[in-house]
Backbone as numpy.savetxt, mean C-alpha at the origin, in Angstrom:
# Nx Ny Nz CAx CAy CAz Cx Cy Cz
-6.52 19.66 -21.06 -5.80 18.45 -20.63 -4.72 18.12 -21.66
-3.44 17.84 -21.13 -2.32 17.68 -22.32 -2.42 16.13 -22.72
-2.27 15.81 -24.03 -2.57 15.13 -24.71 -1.56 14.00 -25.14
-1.09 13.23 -24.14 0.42 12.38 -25.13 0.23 11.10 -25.66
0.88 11.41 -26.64 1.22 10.06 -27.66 1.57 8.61 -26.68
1.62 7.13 -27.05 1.88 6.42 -26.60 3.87 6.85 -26.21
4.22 5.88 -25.50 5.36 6.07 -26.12 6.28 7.86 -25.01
5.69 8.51 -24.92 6.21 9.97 -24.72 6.65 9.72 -23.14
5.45 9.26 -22.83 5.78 9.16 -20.94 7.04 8.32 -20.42
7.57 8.94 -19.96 9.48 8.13 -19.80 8.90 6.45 -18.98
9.80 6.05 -18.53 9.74 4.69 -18.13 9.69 5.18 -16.69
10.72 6.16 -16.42 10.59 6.59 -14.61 9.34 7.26 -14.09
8.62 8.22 -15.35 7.20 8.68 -14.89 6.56 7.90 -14.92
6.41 6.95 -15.32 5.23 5.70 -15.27 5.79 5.06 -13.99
6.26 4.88 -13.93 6.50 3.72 -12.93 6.07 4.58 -11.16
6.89 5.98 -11.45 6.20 6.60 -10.57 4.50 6.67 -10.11
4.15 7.11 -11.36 2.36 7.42 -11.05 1.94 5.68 -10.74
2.76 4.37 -11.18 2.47 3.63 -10.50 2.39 3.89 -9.01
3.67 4.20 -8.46 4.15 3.21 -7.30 3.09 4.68 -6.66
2.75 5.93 -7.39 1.93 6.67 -6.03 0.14 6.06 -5.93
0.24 5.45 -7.31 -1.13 4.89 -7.60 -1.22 3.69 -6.45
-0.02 2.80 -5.76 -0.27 1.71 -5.72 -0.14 2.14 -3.81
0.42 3.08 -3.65 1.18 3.06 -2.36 0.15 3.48 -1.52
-1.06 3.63 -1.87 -2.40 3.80 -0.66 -2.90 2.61 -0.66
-2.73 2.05 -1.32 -3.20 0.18 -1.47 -2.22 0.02 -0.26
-1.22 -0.28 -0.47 -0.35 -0.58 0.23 0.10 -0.08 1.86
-0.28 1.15 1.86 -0.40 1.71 3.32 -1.36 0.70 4.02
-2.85 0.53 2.92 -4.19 0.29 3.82 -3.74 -1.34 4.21
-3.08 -2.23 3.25 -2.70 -3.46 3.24 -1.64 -3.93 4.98
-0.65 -2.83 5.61 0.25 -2.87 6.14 -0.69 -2.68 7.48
-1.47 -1.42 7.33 -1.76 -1.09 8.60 -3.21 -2.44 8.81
-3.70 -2.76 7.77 -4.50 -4.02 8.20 -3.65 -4.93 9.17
-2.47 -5.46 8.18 -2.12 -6.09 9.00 -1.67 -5.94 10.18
-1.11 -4.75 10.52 -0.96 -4.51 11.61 -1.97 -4.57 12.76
-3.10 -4.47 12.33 -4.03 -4.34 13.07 -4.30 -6.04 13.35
-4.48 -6.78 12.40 -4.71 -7.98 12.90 -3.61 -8.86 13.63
-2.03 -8.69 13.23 -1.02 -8.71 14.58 -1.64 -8.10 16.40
-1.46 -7.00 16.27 -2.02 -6.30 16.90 -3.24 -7.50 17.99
-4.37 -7.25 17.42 -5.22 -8.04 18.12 -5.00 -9.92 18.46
-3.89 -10.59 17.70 -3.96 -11.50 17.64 -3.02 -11.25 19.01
-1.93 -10.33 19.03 -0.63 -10.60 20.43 -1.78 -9.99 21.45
-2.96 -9.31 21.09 -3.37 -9.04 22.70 -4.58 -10.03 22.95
-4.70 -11.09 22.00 -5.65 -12.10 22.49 -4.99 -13.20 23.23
-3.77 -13.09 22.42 -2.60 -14.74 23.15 -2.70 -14.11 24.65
-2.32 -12.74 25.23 -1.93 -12.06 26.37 -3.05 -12.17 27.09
-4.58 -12.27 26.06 -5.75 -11.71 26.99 -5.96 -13.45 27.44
-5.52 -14.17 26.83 -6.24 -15.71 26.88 -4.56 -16.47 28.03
-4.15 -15.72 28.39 -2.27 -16.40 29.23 -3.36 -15.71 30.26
-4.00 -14.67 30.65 -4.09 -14.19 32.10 -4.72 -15.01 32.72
């Protein structure tokens, strides 16, 4: 395993292994909501018939 000092990892690689660290959070966060949109426009539709 390579071994780095504080300090070595650039500012753009970090921020990267953030945003890939963060961006399955974020998929699961979107498609939630989508899902609860989702059921809320087919309850207004199911509750108008």
């Amino acid at each position: 395993l390579l071994h780095l000092e504080p300090g070595t990892i650039s500012t753009t690689t970090r921020d990267d292994l953030i945003l890939i660290g963060i961006s399955p959070y974020l998929a699961w966060t979107f498609a939630l909501q989508g899902e609860i949109m989702f059921g809320f426009c087919w309850f207004l539709v199911y509750s108008y018939e």
